[in-house]
C-alpha positions in Angstrom: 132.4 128.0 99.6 130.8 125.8 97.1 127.9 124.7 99.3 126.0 125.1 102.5 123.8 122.8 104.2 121.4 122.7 108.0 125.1 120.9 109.5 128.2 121.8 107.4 129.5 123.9 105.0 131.3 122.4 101.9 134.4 124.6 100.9 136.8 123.7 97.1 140.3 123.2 98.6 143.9 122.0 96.5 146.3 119.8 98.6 150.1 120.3 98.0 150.0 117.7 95.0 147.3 119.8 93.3 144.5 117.1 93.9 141.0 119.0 94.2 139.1 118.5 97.4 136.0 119.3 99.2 136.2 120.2 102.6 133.0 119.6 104.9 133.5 122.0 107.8 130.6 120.6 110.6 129.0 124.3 111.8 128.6 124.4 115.5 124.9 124.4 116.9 124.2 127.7 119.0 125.4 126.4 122.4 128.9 126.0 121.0 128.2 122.1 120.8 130.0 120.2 117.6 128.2 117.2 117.7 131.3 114.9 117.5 129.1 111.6 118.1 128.1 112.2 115.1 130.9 113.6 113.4 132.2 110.0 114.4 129.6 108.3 112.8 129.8 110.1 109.6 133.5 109.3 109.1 132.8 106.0 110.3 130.3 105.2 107.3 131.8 107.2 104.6 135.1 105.5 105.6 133.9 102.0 104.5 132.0 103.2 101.5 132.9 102.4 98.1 131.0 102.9 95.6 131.3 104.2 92.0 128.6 107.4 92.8 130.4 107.9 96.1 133.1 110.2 96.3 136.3 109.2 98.2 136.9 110.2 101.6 140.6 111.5 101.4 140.9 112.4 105.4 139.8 114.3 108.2 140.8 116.9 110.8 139.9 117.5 113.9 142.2 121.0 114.6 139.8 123.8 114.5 136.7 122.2 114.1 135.6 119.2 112.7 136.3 118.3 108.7 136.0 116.2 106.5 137.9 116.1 103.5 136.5 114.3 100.0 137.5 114.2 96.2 136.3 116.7 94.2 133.2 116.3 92.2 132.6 118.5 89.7 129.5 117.4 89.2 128.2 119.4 92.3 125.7 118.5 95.0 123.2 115.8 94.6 120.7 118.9 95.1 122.1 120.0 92.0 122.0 117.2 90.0 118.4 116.3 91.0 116.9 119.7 91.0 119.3 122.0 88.4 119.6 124.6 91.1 123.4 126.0 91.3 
């Protein structure tokens, strides 16, 4: 885990061509809801955003959960960047 936020949880991954990823894993509210309107609407935006401080949205999965699945940055979290905290 390289980050944890009020919705999701942002895990380092490596696909099978050794390309670094994040992986945003949505955490499920107390009643056992996943918001997937939202989860919609996320990957709806960040799908059509391109933008050089943007990182790329590589894919999504929807097996176990819902993810999302971005370039790594090794830059970190804009918390990070804007506040020094690791």
């Amino acid at each position: 885990m390289v980050g944890k936020g009020g919705q999701a949880e942002v895990y380092r991954g490596m696909l099978d061509d050794g390309r670094l990823v994040a992986v945003k894993r949505l955490i499920q509210k107390s009643s056992g809801d996943v918001k997937e309107k939202e989860f919609l609407s996320e990957l709806g935006i960040i799908g059509h955003v391109s933008h050089p401080n943007t990182v790329a949205l590589v894919g999504f999965c929807v097996e176990n959960g819902l993810h999302l699945i971005f370039d790594y940055s090794s830059y970190g979290s804009v918390s990070t960047l804007l506040h020094g905290k690791h």
